[in-house]
N, C-alpha and C positions, 0 to 999 in steps of 0.2 A: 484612535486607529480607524481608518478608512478602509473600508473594502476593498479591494483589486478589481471584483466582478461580482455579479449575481447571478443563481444558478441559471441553467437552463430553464430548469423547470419553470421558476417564477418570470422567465420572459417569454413562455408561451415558443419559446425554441423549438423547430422539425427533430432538432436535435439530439432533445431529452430525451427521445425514443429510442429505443434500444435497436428496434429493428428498421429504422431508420440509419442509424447509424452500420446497423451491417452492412447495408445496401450500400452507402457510398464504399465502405471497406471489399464487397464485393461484385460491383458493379463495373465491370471493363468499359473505359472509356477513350479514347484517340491516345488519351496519355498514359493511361496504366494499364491496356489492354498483354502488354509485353512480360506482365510483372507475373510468376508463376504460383501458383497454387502453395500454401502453404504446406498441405497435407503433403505435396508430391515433393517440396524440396526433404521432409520428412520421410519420406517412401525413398527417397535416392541417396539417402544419409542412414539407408536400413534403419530408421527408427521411429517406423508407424506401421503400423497403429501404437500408438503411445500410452505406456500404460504405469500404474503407480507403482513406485517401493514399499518400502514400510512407513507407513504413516509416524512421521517424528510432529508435525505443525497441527494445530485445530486452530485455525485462526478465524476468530469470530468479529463481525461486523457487527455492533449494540447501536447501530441509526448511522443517521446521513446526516443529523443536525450538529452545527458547528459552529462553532464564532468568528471564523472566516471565511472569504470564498474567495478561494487564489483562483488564477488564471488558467493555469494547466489539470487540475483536480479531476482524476479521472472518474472521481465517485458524483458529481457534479454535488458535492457538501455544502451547506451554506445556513444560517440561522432561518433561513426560511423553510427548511426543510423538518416533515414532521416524523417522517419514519423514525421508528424508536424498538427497541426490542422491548418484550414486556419480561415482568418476573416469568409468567411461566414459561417463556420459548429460556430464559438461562437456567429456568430450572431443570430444562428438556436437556439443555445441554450439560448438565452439571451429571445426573444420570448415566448420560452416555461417557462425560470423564470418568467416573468411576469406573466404569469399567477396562478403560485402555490402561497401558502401563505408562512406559516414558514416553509422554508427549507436552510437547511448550505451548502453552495458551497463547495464541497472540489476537490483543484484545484492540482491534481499529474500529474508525470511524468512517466521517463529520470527525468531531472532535468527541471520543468514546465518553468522558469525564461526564459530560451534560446528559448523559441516558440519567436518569434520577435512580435508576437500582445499580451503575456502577461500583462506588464501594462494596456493597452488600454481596456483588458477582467477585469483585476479586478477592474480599475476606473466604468464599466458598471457596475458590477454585486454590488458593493458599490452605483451605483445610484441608483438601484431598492430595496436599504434597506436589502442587503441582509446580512449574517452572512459567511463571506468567512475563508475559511481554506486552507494554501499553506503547499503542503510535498517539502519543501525547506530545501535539504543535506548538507546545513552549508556550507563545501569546494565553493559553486558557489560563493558568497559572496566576497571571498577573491580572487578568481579564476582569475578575468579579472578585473583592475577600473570602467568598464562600469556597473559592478553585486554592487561600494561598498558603494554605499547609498540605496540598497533594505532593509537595517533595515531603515531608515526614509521613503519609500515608504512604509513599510508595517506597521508601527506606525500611519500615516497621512492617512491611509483609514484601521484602525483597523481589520486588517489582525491576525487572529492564525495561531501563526507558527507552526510547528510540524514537527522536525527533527529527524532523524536516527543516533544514535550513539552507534554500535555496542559493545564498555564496556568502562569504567571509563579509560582504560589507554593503552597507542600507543601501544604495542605489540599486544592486539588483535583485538583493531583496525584497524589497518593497516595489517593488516595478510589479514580481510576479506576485505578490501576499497582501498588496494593499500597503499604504500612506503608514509611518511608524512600528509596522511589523519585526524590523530589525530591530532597534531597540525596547523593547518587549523581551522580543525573544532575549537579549542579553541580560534583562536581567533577570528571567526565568531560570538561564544555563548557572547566572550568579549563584539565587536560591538552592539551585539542584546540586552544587557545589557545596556549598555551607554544609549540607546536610553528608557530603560524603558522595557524592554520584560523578563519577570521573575521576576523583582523585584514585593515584595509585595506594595498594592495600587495604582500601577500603572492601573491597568486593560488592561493590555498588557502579552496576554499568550503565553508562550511559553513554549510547550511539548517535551521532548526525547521519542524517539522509541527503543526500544532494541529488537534485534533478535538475540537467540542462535547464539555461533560461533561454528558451528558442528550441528551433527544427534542427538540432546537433544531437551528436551520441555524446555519451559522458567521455571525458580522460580517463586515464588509466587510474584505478583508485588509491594506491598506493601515495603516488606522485600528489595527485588534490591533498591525501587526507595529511602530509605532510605541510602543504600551506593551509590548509583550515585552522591546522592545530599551531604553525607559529603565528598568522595574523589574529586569531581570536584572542592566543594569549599575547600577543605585544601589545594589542588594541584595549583589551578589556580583563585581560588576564582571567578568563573562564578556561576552563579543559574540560575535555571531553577523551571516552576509550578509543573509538574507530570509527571512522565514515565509512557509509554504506551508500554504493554509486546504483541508483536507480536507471533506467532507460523510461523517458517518455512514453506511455502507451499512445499508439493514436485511437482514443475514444476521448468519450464526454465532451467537456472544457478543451483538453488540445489536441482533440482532433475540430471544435470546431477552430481554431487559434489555427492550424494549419489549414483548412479550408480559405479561411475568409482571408487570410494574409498571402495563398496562392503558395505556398509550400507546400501541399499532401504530397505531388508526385514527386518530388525530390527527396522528400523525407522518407517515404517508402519504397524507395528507390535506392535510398540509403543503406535502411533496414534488409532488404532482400539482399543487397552486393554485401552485405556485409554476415551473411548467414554463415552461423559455427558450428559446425555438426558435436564439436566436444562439448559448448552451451548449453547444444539442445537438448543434449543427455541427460544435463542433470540441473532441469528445471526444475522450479519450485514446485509445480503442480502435481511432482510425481512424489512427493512426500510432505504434502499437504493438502489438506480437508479444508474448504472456506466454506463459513456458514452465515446467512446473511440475517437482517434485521427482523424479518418474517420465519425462520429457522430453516430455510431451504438451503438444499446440498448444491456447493459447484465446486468444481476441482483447481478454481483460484478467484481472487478477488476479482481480475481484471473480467473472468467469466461471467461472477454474479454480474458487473455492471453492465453489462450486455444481454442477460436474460438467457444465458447459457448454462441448464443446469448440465449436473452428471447423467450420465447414459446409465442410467441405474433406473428403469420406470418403479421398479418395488421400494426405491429409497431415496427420495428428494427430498427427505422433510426432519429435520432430525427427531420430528416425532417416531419416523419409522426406519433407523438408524440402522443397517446393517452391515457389520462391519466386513464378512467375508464377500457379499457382494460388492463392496467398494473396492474391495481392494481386485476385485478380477475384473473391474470394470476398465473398460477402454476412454481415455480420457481425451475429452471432445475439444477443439483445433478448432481455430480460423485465423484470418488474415492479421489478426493484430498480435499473434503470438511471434510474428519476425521481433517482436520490440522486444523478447525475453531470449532471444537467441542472437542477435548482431552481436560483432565483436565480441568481447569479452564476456557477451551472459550480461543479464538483468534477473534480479530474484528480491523477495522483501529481504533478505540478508546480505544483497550485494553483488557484486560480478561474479561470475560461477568461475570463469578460468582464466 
C-alpha cells in the first residue's frame, strides 16, 4: 500500500499551524469578504451562544500516528507523526469515566490501535461498564500480524467499530487513501465479518463513514447507504449495520486540497447557502467532550485540531476535569463549523436531519 499524501507536518507546511489555518478561514478576502460570520448566522437562527446538553460522547484522541495519510484528514494523521497519549493521561481519563454515568467512549486517532496502551485502555474502559466506540480504518487490521485478531479483541469486549471508507470501489478509494487501500480494507470488513461484526443478530456493529471525494457536500444518507451495502455485497459479499455521511471539514489536509486546487470559496460558499438552523441545534459538540492526545479539553475534535480549547480557563486538562463547569460553559465557534451545519448536519454519528 502507497500513501495518498504526507502530513503537513513532515512537509514543513504554513499549514500545519493551527493559527494559520484560522487566518485563511478568517481572513476576508475580494472573494469571501461577503461570506457572514458564523457566530451571527448563529445569533439569527437564536442559537448562540451555543451551549452543551447532557454530555452522552467522551471521545478520546490516543495520538495522531497512523498507517496512512489520506488526502482529506482533518487531523493531518500519518506514520510520521509521534503524538501519542501516555498510560497516565488514560489513566486521568479513566478516573473521570468512573465518575459519569451513561456515556459511550469514542476512542479515534491517526489510527487509535498503534498507541501501544490501546488494548490495556479499552480492557479498562470495558471494566467500568462502559459503551466503547473505536474509529478503526480497516487497512491497520491487515497492516502488520500483530493488528490481525483486533476483530476477536473487539468482539470479546463488545467494541463498535466504525470505519472510513471513502466509496464502494478502489478507484476512488485509493485516489483519496493511497495505492491498494480498497482492497485492504475488503479484506479487513471480510475478517470483521467472520467474527460476527455486521452480520444481523449478532449484536456486533459495525458502521462505514463516507466522506465526499472533492469540494461536494455528501448525498442523502439513506439513499448512499443503500448502494454501499448492494455493491459491497455483490462485489465482495462483506455487510456492514449503517453508513454514517460525514461533511468535509475545511481544515488541515482538505482545507489545504481546497486552497491549492482553487475551490475554498466555492466550497465555503457552499457551506454557508446551505446553513440548517435545525443541524445546528443538534450538533455534536453539544453532547460531546473531545479529549486530545495531551488530555486537554475541547468541545469537538475538529476544535482540538485547530487549537480551540473550551471556554472553561479552570478546566482544559482532564487533569483538572470539572464537570459542572463544562457543562455551563459556552461552547466556542468559528468559521469551519458551517461544515457540521449545511444541509442535512454533519456529526461523528452522521447527518443530524
Amino acid at each position: 500500500m502507497s500513501l495518498a499524501t504526507t502530513s503537513l507536518k513532515s512537509r514543513g507546511n504554513d499549514l500545519s499551524h493551527s493559527d494559520l489555518q484560522l487566518k485563511v478561514l478568517n481572513t476576508p478576502s475580494v472573494d469571501t469578504a461577503s461570506l457572514p460570520r458564523f457566530a451571527d448566522a448563529m445569533r439569527s437562527a437564536d442559537l448562540y451562544p451555543l451551549r452543551p446538553t447532557a454530555l452522552e460522547i467522551f471521545q478520546v484522541n490516543v495520538g495522531k500516528m497512523c498507517n496512512q495519510a489520506c488526502k482529506h484528514c482533518h487531523v493531518d494523521a500519518g506514520p510520521d507523526r509521534k503524538e501519542i497519549m501516555t498510560r497516565t493521561t488514560m489513566q486521568a481519563c479513566l478516573n473521570v469515566l468512573a465518575t459519569l454515568g451513561d456515556v459511550t467512549v469514542d476512542l479515534t486517532g491517526g489510527a487509535p490501535e498503534m498507541n501501544p496502551d490501546f488494548r490495556w485502555f479499552v480492557r479498562e474502559i470495558h471494566a467500568l461498564g462502559k459503551k466503547i466506540i473505536v474509529r478503526c480504518n480497516l487497512t491497520i487490521i491487515v497492516a502488520n500480524p500483530k493488528y490481525n485478531d483486533l476483530p476477536e479483541f473487539y468482539r470479546d469486549h463488545n467494541v463498535h467499530v466504525v470505519s472510513s471508507l471513502p466509496f464502494y470501489d478502489a478507484r476512488h478509494t485509493d485516489r483519496q487513501r493511497g495505492e491498494g487501500v480498497y482492497d485492504e480494507s475488503m479484506r479487513a470488513m471480510a475478517m470483521l465479518n467472520a467474527v460476527g461484526y455486521g452480520v444481523e443478530g449478532s449484536g456486533l456493529q459495525f458502521d462505514l463513514v463516507y466522506n465526499p471525494v472533492g469540494a461536494l457536500l455528501p448525498g442523502p444518507q439513506a439513499a448512499l447507504e443503500s448502494d454501499f451495502k448492494r455493491e459491497l455485497s455483490r462485489k465482495h459479499g462483506v455487510v456492514f449495520n449503517s453508513l454514517i455521511c460525514i461533511t468535509n471539514m475545511p481544515i488541515s489536509r482538505f482545507l489545504e486540497f481546497l486552497v491549492n486546487s482553487g475551490n475554498y470559496q466555492a466550497y465555503m460558499e457552499r457551506l454557508v447557502n446551505a446553513f440548517n438552523p435545525a443541524a445546528a441545534a443538534g450538533v455534536m459538540c453539544r453532547n460531546t467532550l473531545s479529549i486530545s492526545w495531551d488530555g486537554a479539553l475541547y468541545d469537538c475534535d475538529f476544535n482540538q485540531m485547530l487549537d480551540l480549547p473550551v471556554a472553561v480557563a479552570s478546566s482544559r486538562s482532564i487533569m483538572e476535569f470539572d464537570a459542572k463547569a463544562l457543562h455551563d460553559r459556552t461552547i466556542v465557534v468559528n468559521q469551519h463549523c458551517y461544515g457540521c451545519t449545511a444541509g442535512a448536519g454533519s456529526s461523528c454519528g452522521g447527518q443530524i436531519t
